[in-house]
N, C-alpha and C positions, 0 to 999 in steps of 0.2 A: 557299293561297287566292289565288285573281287579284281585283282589284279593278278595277269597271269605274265610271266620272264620269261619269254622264249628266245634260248641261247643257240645262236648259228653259229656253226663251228669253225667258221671260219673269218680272217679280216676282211673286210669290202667295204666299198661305197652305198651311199646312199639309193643309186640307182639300183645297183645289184643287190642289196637289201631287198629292195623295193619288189624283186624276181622273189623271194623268199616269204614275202609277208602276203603276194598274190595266193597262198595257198587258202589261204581265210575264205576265199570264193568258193572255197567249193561245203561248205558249210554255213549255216544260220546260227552263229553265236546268240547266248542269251543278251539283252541290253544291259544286263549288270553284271558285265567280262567284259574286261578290258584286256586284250592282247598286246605287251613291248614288246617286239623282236630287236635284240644286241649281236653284234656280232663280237666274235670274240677278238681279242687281242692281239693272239699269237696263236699258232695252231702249223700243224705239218702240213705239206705239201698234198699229201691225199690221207687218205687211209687205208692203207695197204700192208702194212708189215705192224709186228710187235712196238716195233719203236716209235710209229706213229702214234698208236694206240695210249700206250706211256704216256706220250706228251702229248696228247688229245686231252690226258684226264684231268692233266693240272691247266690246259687254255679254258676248259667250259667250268673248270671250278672255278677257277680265278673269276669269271662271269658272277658266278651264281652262290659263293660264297654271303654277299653281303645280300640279298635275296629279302630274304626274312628279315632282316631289320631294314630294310628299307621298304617294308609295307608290302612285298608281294605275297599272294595266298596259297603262291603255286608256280613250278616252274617247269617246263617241255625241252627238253635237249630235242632238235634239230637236226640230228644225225640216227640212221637207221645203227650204228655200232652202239649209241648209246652208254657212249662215253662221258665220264662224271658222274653217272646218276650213284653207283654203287657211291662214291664218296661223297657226293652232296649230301645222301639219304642217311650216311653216318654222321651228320656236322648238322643237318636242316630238321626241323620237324612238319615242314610243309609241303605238300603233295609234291617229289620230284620223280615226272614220267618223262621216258622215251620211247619212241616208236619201234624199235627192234624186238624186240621181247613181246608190248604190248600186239603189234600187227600177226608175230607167230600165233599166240594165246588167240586172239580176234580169227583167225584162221580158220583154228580146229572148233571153233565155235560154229561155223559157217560149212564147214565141208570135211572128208575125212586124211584128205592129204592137201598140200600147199606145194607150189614151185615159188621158188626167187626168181623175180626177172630185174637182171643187172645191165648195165652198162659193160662194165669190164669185167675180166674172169678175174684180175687180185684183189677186187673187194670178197672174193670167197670166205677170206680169211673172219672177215665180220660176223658172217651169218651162220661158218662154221661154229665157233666160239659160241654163239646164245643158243644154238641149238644144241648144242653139247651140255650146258650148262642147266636147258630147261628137258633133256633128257628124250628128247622127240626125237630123235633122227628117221627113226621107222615111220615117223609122219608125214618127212618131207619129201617130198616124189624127185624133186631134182631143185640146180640152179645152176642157170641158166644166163649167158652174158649175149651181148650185141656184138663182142669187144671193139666196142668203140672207147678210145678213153673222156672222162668225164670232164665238161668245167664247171668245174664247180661256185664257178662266179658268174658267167651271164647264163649256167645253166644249157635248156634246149630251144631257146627264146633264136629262130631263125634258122634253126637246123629240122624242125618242124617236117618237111617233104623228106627229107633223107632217113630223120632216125623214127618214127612216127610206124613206118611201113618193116621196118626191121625190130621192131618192138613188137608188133601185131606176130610176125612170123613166126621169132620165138615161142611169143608164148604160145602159141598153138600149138609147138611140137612140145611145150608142157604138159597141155594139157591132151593131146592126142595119144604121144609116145611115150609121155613118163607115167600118167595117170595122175595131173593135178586138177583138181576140183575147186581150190581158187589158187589166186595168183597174189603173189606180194610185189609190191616197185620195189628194186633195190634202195631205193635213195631214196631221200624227200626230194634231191637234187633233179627229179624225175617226173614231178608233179605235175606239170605242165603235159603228162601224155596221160593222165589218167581218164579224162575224159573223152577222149579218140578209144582208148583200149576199153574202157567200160561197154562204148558202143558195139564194137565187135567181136568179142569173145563169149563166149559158151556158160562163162565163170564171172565167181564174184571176183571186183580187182580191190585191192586194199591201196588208198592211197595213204602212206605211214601217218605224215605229218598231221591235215586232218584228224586223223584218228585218235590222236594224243590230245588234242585240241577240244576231242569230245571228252574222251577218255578224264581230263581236267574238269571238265563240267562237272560230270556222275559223281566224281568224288568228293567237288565241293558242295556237292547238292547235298549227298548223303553223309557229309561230315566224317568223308575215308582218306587215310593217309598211310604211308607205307610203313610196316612193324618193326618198330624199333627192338622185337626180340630177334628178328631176319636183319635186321642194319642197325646194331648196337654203337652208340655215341662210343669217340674213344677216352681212352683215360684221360687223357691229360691232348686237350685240343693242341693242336698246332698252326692254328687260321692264319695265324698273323704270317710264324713263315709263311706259309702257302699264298697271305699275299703279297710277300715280298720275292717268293720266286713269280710271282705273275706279274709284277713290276719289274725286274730284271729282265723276265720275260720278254715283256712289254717291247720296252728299251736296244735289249739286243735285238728283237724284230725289227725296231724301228731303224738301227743303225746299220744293219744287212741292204735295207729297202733302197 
């Protein structure tokens, strides 16, 4: 049995978990994957600015640091920013994916331009960044918000008739006005309209989360793992700090709460 860590970027309840782990439905996992989803510990408010970002990286490492010695084959960050993978993938030697990066690449495989469709216009900051990074810009037709803002804890779970019909809208002036030929969800926090928007639109829709879920299959099927000549170990590890700022972490979130 393979074991996969999938780190939700943010603290919650079991119940709201429970909104996070619902994405498993829209895919047929093999019987020998096993999916944990953890939430993290400590994590900012949204992900909106640099500074979230920063402390994004050390709440989802703090996760997914002990990872690998604790028997998992493979780990999926939870967040379309895909936050920690760059420092897990220098500290882990076992598959760590996230859905930002992979959904863009998944994209151009499928069509010759992509639109974002967001929730809010300051997660721009997010999908500016991996698009810069994987050098596409002339790829992406536009991105595109609801501006609604997001929660990121019960999610779209009863807002359903309201944001459902303004998701559909968007992306249609994606794909009419910008010239996108598929669509990405901003969020995994979004997953819950993918099958509403799949039914209605012109175009393929990428729902992130899923994708990462597959995207962990393929590479433990085919014995692939990310290049440790692109995410070089570093000299001299530092884990332990690392989990001692994530138990400080921890603590001062808890003593805020």
């Amino acid at each position: 049995m393979k074991r996969v860590l999938v780190i939700v970027p943010f603290p919650m309840s079991e119940e709201n978990l429970l909104q996070r782990k619902q994405q498993m439905n829209a895919l047929k996992s093999r019987p020998d994957i096993a999916f944990d989803f953890r939430a993290t510990r400590f994590a900012p408010s949204n992900y909106v600015s640099y500074h979230d970002l920063a402390l994004a990286d050390f709440s989802i490492a703090d996760v997914g640091l002990r990872a690998q010695d604790e028997g998992f084959d493979a780990i999926c960050v939870d967040s379309m920013s895909d936050s920690g993978v760059n420092l897990l993938r220098s500290i882990l030697d076992i598959p760590v994916i996230g859905p930002g990066r992979h959904a863009m690449l998944t994209a151009l495989m499928l069509g010759e331009k992509f639109s974002l469709l967001a929730m809010w216009d300051r997660w721009s900051i997010l999908y500016k960044k991996t698009i810069a990074d994987l050098g596409i810009e002339a790829r992406c037709a536009s991105i595109r918000s609801i501006g609604v803002r997001p929660d990121n804890q019960a999610l779209l779970q009863g807002k359903e008739d309201d944001i459902f019909p303004l998701l559909e809208e968007t992306a249609l002036k994606c794909v009419n006005e910008d010239g996108a030929d598929v669509i990405i969800l901003g969020s995994t926090t979004m997953h819950q309209s993918h099958a509403y928007l799949s039914s209605r639109l012109p175009v393929p829709v990428i729902n992130p989360g899923p994708l990462t879920y597959r995207m962990v299959d393929i590479a433990l099927s085919l014995g692939l793992s990310h290049s440790k000549a692109a995410y070089p170990a570093p000299l001299s590890p530092k884990t332990e700090l690392l989990r001692r700022i994530g138990d400080r972490g921890a603590a001062f979130a808890g003593s805020a709460t």
